[in-house]
TISEDO-319264 format. One record per residue: residue in one letter; x, y, z of N, C-alpha, C in turn. Coordinates in steps of 0.02 Angstrom, whole numbers, plus 32768, in hexadecimal, padded with zeros to 4 digits. Layout:
N
AXYZXYZXYZ ...
This chain:
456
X793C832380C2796B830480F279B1830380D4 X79DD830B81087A1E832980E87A4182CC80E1 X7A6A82BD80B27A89827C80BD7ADC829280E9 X7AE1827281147B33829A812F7B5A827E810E X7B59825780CF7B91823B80B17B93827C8072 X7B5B829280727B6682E380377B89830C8073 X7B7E831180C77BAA834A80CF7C01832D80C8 X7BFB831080D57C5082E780CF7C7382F58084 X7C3E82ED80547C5B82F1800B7C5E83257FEE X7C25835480027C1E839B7FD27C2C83E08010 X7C5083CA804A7C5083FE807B7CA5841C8077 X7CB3844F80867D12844F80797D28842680B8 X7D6E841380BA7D7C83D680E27D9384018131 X7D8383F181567D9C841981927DDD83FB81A6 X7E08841881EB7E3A840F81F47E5083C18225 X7E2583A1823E7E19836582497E1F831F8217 X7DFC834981E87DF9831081907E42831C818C X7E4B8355817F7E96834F81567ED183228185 X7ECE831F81DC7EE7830E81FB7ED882AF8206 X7E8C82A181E87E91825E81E97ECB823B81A1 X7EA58273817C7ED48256813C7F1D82558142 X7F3F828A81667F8D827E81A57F89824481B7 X7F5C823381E27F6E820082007F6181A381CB X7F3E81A681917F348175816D7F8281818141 X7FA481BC812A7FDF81B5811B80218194814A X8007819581828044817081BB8037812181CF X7FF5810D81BE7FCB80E481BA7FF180AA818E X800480D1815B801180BE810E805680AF8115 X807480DB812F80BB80EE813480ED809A8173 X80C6808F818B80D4804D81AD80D7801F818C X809D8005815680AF7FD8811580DE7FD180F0 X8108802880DC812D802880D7816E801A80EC X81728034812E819A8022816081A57FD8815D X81707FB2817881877F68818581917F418142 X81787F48812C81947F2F80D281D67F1C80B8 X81E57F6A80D082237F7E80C282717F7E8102 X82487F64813082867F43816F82897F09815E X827D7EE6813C82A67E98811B82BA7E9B80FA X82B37EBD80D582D47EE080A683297EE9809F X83257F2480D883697F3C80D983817F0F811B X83637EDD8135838E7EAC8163839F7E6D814F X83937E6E810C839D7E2280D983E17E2280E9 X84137E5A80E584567E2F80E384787E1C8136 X844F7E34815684637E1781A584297DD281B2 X83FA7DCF817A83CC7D8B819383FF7D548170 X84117D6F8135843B7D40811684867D248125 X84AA7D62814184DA7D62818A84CA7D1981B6 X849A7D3A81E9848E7D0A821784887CC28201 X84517CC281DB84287C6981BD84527C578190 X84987C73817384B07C4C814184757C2C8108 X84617C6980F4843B7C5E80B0844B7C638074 X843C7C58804284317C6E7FF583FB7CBF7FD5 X84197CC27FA783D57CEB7F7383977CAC7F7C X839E7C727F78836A7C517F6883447C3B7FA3 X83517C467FD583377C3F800B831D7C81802C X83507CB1801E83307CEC804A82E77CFA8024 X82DD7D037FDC82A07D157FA982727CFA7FE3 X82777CB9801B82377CB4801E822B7CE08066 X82617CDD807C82587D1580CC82357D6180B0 X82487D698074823C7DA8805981F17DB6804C X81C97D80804281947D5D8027815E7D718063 X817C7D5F809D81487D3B80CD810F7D7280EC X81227DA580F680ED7DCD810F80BC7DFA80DD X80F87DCE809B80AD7DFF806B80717DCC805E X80937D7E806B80537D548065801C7D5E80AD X80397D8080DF801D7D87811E7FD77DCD80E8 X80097DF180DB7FD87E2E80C77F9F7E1F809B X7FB97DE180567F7F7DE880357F557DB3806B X7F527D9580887F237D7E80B87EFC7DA480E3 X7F287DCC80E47EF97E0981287ECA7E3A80F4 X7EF47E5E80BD7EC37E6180887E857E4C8078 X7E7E7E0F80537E537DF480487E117DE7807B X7E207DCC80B87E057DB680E37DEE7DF380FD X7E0A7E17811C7E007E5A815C7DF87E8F8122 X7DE77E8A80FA7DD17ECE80E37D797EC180E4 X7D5D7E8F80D97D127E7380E07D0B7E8A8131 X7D307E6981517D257E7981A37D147ED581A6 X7D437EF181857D4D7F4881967D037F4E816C X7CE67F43815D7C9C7F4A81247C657F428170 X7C827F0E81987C4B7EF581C57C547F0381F8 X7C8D7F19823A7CA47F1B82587CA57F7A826A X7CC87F97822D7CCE7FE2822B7D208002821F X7D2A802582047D6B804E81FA7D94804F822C X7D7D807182647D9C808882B27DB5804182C6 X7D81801182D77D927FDA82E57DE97FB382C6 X7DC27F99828E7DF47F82826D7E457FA38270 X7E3E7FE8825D7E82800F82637EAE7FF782A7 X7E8F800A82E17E977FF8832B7EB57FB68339 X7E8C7F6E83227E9C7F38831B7EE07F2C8306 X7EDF7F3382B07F167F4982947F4E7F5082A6 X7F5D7F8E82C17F8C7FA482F47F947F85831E X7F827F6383467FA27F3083877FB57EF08367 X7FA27EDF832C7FBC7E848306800A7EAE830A X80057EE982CC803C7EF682AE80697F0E82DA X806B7F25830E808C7F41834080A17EFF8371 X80917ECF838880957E8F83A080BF7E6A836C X80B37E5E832E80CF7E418300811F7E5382EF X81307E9982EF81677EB682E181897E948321 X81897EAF836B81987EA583A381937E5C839F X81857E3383A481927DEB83A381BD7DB88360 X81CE7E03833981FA7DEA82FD82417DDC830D X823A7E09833F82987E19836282A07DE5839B X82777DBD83A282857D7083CC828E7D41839E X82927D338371829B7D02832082F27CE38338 X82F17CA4834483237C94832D83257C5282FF X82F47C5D82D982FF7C21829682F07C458254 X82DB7C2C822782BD7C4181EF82727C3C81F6 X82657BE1821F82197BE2821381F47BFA8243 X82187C35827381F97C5082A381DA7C90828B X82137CB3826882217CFF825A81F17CEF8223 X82067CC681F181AE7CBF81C981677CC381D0 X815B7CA38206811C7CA1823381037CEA8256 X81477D0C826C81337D2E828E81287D7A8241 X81347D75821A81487D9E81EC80F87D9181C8 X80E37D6081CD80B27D4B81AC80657D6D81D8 X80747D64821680407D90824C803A7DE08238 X807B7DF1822F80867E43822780517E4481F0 X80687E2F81C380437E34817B7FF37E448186 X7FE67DF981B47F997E0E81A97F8A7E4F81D0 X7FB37E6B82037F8E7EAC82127FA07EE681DF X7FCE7ED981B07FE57F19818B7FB57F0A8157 X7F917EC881337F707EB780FF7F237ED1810E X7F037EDA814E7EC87EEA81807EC57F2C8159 X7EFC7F4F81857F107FA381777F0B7FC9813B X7F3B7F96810D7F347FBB80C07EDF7FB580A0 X7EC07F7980AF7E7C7F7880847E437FB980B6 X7E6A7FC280E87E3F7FEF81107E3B803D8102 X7E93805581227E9680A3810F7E8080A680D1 X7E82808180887E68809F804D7E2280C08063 X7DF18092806C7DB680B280847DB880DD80CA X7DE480E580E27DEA811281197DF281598104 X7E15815880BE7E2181B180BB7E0781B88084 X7DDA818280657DA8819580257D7181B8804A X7D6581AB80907D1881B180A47D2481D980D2 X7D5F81F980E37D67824E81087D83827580E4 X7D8F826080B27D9A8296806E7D4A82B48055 X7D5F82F2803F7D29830380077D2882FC7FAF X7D0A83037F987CF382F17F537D3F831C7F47 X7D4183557F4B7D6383787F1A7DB083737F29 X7DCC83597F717E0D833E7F6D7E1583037F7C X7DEB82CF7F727DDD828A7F7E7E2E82677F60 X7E3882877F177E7582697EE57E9F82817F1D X7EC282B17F187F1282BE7F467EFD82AB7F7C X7EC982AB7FB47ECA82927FDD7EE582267FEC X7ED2820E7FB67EDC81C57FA47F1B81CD7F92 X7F4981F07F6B7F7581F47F717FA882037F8F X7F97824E7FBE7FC082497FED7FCD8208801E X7F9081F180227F9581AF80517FC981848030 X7FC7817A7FFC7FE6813C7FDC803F814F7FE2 X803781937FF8809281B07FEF80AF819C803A X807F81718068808E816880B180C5813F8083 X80BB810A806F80E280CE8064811F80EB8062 X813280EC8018818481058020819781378056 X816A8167807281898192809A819E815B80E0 X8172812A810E81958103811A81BF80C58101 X81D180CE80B6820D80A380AF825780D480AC X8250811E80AC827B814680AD828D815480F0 X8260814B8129825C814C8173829A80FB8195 X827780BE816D8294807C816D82CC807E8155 X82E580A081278328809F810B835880C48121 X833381008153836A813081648387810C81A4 X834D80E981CD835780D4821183898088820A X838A806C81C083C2803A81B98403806481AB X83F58094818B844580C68177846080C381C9 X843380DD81FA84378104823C846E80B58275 X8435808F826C8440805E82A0845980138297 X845E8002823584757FBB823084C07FBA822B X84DE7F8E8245851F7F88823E853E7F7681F3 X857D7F8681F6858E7F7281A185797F24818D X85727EE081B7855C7EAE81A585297E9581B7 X85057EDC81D684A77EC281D984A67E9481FF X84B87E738238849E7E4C826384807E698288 X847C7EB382A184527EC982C8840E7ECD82B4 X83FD7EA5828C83AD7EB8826483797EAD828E X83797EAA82CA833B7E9B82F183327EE1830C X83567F0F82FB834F7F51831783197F6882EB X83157F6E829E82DC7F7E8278828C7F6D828F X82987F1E829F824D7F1F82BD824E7F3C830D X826B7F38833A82597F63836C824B7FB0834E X82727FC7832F8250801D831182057FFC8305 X82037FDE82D181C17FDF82BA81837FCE82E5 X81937FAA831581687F97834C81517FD18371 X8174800483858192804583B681518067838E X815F80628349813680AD832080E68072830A X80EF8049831C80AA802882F8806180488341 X809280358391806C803183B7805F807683C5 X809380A483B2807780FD83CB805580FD83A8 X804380EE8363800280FB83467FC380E7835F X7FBA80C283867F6D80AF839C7F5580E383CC X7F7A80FD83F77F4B813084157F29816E83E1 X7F6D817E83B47F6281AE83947F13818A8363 X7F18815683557EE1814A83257E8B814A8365 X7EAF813183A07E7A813583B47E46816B83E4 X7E79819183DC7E7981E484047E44820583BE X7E5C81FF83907E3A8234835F7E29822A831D X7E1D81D983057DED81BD82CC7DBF81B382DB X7D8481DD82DE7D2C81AD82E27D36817C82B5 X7CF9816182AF7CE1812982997CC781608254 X7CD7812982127CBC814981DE7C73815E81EB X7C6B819F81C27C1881AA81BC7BFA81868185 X7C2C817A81487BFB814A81117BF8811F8123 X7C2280FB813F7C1880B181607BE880AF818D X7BD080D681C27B9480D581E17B4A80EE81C5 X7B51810E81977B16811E81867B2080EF814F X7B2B80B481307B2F807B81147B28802D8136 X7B38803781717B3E800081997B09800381D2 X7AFD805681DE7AC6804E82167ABB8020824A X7AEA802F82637AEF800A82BD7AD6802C82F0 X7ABD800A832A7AA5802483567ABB80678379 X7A9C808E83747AB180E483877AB980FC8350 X7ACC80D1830C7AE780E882D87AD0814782C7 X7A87815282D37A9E81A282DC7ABB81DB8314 X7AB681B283477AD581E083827B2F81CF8365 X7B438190835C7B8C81A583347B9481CB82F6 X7B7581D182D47B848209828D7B88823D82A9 X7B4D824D82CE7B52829A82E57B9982A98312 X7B9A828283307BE9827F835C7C1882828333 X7C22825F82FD7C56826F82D47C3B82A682B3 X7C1782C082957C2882FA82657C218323828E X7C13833F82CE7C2A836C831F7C7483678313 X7C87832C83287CD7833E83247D09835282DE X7CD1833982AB7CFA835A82667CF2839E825C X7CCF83BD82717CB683F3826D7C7784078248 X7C5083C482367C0683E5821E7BC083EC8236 X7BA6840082187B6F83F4822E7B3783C7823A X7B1783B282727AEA836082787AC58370824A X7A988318823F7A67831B822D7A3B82F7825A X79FA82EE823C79B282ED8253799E82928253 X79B08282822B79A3822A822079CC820B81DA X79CF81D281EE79F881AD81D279DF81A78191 X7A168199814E79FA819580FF79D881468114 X79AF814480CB7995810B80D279BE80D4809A X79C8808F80AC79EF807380A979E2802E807A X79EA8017804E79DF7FD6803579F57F80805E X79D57F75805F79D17F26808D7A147F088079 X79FF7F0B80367A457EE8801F7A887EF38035 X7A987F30803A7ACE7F5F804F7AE37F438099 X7AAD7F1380A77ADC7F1D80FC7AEE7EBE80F7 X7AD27EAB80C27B027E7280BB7B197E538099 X7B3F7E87808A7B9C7E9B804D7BBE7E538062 X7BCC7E2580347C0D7DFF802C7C367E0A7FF8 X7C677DDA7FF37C9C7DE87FD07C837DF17F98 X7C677DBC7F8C7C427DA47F4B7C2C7DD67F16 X7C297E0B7F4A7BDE7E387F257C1A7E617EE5 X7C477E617F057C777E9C7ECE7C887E697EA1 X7C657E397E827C777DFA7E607C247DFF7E42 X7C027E477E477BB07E387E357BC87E5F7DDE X7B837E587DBF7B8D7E5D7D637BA77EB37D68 X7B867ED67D947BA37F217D9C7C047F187D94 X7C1B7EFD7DBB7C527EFE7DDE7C947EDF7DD8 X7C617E9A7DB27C9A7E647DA47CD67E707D76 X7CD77EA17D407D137EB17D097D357ECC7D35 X7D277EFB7D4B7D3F7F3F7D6D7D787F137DAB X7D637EEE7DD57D807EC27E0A7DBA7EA67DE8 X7DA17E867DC07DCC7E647D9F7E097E757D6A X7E057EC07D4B7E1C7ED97D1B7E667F097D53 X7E257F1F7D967E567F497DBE7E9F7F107DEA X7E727EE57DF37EA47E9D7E227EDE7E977DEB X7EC97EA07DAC7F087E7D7D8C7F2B7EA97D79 X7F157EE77D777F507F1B7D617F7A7F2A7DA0 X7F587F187DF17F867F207E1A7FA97EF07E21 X7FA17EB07E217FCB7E767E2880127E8A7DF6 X80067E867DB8803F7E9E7D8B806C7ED67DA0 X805F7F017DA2807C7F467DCB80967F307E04 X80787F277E2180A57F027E6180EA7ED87E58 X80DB7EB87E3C81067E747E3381537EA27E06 X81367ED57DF1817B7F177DD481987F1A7E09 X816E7F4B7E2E81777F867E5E819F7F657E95 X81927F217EAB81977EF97EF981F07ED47EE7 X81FC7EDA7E9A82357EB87E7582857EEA7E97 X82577F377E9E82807F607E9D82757F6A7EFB X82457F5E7F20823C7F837F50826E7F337F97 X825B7F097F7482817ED97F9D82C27EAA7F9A X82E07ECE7F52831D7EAA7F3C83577ECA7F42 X833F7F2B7F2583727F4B7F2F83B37F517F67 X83A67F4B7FA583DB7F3B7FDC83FC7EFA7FD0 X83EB7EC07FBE84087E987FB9842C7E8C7F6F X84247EB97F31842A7EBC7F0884717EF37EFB X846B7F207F3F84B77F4F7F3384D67F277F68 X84BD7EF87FA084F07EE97FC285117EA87FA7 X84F67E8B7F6F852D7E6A7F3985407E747F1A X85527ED17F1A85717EF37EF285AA7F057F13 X85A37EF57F4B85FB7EFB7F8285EA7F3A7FB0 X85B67F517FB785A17F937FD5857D7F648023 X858A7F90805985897F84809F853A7F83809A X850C7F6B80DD84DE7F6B80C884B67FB380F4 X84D77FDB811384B48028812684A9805280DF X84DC804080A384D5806A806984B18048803F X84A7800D804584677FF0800C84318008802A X84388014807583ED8017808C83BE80618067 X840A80858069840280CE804483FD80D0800E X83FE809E7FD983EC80A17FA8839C80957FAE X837580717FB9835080517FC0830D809A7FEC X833A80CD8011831A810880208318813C7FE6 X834B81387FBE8329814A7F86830681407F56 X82F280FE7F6382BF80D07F39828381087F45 X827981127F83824381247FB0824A81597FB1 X826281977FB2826881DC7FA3823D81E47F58 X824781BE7F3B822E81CA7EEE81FC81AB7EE9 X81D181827F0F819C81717F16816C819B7F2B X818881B77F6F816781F17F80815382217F60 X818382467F2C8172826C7EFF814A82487EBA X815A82177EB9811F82047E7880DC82077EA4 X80C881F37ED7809281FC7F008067823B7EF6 X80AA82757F03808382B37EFB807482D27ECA X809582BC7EA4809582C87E5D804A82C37E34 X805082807E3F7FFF82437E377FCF827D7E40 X7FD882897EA47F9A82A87EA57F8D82E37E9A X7FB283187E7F7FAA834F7E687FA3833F7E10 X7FA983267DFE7F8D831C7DA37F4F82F37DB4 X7F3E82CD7DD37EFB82BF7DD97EC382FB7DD5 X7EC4832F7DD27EA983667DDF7E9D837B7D9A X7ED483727D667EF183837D297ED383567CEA X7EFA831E7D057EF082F07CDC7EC482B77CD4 X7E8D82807CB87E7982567CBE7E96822F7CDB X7E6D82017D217E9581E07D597EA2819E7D24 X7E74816E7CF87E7E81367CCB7EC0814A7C9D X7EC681757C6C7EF6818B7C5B7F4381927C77 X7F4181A87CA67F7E81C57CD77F8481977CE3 X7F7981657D0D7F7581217D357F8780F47CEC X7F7B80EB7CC57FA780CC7C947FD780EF7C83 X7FE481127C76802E81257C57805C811B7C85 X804981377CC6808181387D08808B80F77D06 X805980B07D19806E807A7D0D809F80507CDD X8096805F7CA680AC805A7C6180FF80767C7D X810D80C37C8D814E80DA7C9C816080AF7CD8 X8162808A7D03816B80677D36818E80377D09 X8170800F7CE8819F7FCD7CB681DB7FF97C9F X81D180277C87822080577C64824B80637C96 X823480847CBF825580907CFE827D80567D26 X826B80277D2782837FC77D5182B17FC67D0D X829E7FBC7CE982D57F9E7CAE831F7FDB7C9D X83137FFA7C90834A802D7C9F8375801C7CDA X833E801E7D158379801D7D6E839F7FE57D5B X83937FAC7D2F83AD7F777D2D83EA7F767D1B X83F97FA97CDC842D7FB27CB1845B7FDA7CE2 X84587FE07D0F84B380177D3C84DF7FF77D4B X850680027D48854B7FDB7D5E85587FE37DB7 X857D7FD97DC8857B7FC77E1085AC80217E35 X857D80477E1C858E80897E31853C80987E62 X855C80A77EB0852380C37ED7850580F97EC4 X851C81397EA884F781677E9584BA81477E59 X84E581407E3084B681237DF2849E81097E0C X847B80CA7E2B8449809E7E3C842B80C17E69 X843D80DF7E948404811A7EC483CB814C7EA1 X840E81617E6B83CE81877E2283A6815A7E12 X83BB81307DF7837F80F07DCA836080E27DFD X836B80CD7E34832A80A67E5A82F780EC7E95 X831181207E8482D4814F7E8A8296815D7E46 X82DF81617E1E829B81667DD0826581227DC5 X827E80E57DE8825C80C07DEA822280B97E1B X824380D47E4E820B80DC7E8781E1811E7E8F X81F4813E7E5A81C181867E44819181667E1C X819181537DE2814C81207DCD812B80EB7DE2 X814B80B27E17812E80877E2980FB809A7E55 X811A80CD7E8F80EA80DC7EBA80BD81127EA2 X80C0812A7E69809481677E48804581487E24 X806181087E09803F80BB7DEA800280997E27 X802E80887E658014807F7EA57FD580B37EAB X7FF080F27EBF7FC681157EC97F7881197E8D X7F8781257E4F7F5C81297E1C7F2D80D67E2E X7F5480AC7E357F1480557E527EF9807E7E94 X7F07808D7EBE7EE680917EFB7E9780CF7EF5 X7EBF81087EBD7E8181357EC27E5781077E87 X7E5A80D77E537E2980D47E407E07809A7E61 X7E3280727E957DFC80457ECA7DDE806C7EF4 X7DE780AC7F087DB180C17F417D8680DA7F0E X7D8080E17ED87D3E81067EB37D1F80D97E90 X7D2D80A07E7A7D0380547E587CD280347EA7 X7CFE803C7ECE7CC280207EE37CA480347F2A X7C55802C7F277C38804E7F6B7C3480497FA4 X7C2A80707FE07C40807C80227C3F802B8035 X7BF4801080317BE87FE3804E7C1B7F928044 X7C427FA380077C7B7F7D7FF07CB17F907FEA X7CA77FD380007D057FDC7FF67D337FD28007 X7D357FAF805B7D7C7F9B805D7D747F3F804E X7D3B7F29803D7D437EED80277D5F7EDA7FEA X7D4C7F1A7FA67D687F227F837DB67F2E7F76 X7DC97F717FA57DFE7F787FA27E337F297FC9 X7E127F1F7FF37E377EDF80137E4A7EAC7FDA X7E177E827FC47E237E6C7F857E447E747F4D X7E547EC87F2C7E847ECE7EFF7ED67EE37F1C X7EDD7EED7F4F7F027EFA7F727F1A7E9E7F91 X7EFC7E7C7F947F117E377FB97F1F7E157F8C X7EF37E087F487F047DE47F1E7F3C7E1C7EF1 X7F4D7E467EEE7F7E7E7A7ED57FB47E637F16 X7FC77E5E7F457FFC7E447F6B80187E027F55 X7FF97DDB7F3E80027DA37F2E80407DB67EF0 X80457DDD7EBA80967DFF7EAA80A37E147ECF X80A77E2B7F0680DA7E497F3880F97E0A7F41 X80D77DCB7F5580FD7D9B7F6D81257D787F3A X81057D7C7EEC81367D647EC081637D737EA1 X81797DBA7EB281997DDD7E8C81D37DD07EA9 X81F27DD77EF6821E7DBE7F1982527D747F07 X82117D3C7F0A82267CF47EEE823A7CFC7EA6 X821B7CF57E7D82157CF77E2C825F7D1F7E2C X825D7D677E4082B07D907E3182E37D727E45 X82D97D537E90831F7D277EBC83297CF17E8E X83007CC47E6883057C927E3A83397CAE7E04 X831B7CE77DE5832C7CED7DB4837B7D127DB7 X837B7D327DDF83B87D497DF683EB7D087DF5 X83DA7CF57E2884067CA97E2984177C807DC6 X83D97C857DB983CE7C677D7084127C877D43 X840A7CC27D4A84347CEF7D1F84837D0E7D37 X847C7CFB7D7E84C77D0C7D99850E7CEA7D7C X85217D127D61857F7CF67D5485AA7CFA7DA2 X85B27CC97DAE86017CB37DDB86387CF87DCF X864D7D107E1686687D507E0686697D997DEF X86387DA07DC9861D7DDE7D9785E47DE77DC0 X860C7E267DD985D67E5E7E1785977E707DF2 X85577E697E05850F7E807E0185157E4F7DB0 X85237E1E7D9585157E037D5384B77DF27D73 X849F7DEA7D3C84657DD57D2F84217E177D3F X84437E427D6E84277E727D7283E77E947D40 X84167EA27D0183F57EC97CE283C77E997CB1 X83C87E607C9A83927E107C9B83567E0B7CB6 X837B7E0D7CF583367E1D7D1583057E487D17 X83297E907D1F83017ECE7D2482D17ED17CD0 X82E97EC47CB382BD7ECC7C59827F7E957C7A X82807E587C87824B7E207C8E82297E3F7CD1 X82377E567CF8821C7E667D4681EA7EA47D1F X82047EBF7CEE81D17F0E7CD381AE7EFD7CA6 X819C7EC37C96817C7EAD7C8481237EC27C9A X81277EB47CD280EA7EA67CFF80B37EFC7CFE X80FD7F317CF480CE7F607D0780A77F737CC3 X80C77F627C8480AE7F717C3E80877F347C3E X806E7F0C7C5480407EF97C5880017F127C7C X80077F177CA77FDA7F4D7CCF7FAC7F817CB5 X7FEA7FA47C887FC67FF87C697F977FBD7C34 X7FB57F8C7C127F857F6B7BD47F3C7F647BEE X7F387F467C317F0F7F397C597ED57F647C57 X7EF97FA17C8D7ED17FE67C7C7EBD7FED7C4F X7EDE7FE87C077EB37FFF7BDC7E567FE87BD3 X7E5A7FBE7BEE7E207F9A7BE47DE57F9A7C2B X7DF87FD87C437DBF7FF47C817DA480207C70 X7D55801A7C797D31805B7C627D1E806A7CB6 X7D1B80A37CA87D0D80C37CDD7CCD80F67CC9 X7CB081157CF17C7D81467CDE7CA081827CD5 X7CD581AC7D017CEE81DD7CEF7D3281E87CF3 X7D58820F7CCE7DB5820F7CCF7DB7823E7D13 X7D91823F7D257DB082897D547D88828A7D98 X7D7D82547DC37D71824C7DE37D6F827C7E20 X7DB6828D7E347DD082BB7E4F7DA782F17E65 X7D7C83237E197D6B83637E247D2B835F7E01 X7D0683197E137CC883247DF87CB0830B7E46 X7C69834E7E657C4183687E947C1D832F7E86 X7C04830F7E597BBF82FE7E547BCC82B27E50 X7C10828D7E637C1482457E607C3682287EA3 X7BF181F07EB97C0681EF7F107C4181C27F02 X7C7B81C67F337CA381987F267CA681487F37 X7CB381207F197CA780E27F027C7080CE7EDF X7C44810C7EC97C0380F57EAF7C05810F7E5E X7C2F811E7E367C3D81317E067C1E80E07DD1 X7C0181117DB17BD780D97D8D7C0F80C57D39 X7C1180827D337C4480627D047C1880757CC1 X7C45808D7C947C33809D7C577C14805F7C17 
């Protein structure tokens, strides 16, 4: 009896796979997007509300605490519920959420409502991971996880161009960012729901009613061939909690991966949500910080691809530390420029060429630690409790910024900060060091199902 989770893994990918994994990069690319529209509308939120650095840190804050909630929580749901589902869902919070951001006229509104977005973008991220681990095959499983992970910056290079395009020099028009983002959140649902089946590992894991008349329907439309009857299945497997990636198999690994992303983050998020507000107290308008901030994301993109073409090459444990490790070098350097736009456009791509290269290297080794029947619970979890620096990295820098600012002296404290903020990612690689994995090369080994790679 054939298992259809071997034709999915050891079959070449047809033109459908490669097109879901398209569509989990645009998927991705909205996270980016909305992330990064508060981003570059901090100096028209701060315009309007007559704020501080110390006040905006927490507007900046709010929808990543939405995410690690949706994380945490809704990635267990996507385990029980199904891929298709969840994605779909997803998309209408986050698409509702954006669109009801641009009715905000307080702080504790636009918070609330910023906080909703989150949980559908926090749903999403613990999902597509397992969405394009499990229509990938074994042998481009790595660049495939990576290309996904290059959605992000490519929509923060999308977010930054459309603030170059449409914010006024004093950013009060910032409610225009979330209408874009609303516009592109909701065209995605047909597209997701026109032409993502429902995972096949997830069904031949979850085994729901019809569960084989749907496999065969999906691997018809992927282009393979049916099978005859369903694999046979362990009891246990169908009632996965959180808990379980917290079992003696699992527990280092959870825990070793959560904390090297939390740290990394808390780098990466220093550079991805300060920079606009960081050149526009450098006396620069805020359409050209926003452009700085697109080159954050240009160079993310390419560390993305980068990632996933040496994954092929290089040991994914290996690579994934060093790139991390270069992420702290990279933040501390951007720190040191003087208040020249070119220069800081260079530095905060070289910075956003390792952070998101770092990103990518956590995401492929969460879809391969852990198995179908946990993976986006897993991934939800290191990804939710890993948001949790997204949210501190914002506060802690606006503090410290403030902490270290001189009266008068353009961008002072800057480069203070950036050495302590890079901190987080050389912590991280230390981290890594201390994950065993069963194999460096995940990527281009046939014979290891993904997430089931056995810990050394």
């Amino acid at each position: 009896m054939t298992d259809p989770r071997e034709i999915i893994d050891k079959s070449a990918m047809t033109t459908l796979q490669y097109v879901i994994v398209a569509i989990t990069v645009l998927l991705n690319g909205m996270d980016g997007f909305d992330v990064l529209a508060i981003s570059v509308s901090s100096r028209g939120i701060q315009g309007e509300f007559g704020i501080g650095q110390e006040i905006l840190c927490y507007v900046l804050s709010a929808e990543l605490v939405g995410m690690a909630i949706g994380s945490v929580r809704l990635g267990g749901v996507s385990d029980k519920i199904g891929r298709r589902n969840m994605l779909l869902g997803c998309l209408v919070v986050m698409a509702g959420g954006m669109f009801i951001a641009t009715t905000a006229t307080n702080l504790i509104t636009l918070g609330i409502y910023r906080v909703i977005t989150g949980l559908g973008i926090g749903g999403m991220l613990s999902t597509t991971n397992a969405v394009v681990a499990e229509f990938s095959n074994n042998k481009h499983r790595g660049l495939c996880i990576s290309l996904m992970v290059i959605g992000y910056p490519l929509g923060g290079i999308v977010c930054g161009e459309v603030g170059k395009a449409l914010l006024a020099a004093d950013g009060l028009n910032w409610r225009v960012m979330f209408m874009v983002g609303g516009v592109l959140s909701a065209a995605l649902i047909p597209i997701t729901y026109f032409l993502v089946p429902e995972s096949v590992h997830w069904l031949a894991r979850r085994q729901p009613e019809s569960a084989l008349t749907r496999i065969n329907a999906a691997l018809s439309k992927l282009g393979h061939k049916i099978v005859d009857a369903l694999p046979a299945i362990e009891t246990a497997q169908l009632k996965a909690s959180v808990l379980d990636i917290f079992s003696p198999a699992l527990r280092m690994t959870t825990i070793l991966v959560t904390l090297a992303y939390f740290t990394h983050i808390v780098t990466f998020y220093f550079i991805l949500k300060w920079t606009p507000a960081i050149v526009g107290e450098m006396g620069f308008p805020a359409n050209l910080a926003s452009g700085v901030l697109t080159w954050a994301n240009v160079g993310g993109a390419a560390g993305g691809a980068v990632f996933g073409l040496l994954t092929s090459r290089i040991g994914l444990k290996p690579l994934s530390i060093g790139i991390v490790a270069l992420t702290g070098v990279g933040v501390a350097i951007y720190g040191q420029t003087s208040p020249d736009l070119t220069m800081i456009s260079m530095l905060a791509c070289l910075a956003g060429f390792f952070g998101n290269a770092g990103v990518s290297g956590l995401y492929t080794i969460v879809a391969y630690v852990f198995p179908t029947h946990l993976r986006a619970t897993g991934t939800g979890f290191v990804i939710g409790v890993g948001r949790g620096g997204a949210v501190l990295a914002p506060i802690m820098a606006g503090y410290l910024l403030g902490a270290f600012k001189v009266e008068g002296v353009v961008g002072s404290g800057v480069a203070s900060v950036a050495l302590i903020m890079a901190i987080g990612s050389l912590l991280g690689a230390i981290v890594l060091t201390f994950l065993k994995m069963g194999t460096d090369k995940p990527a281009t080994s046939p014979n290891v199902a993904v997430g089931d790679a056995k810990l050394a």
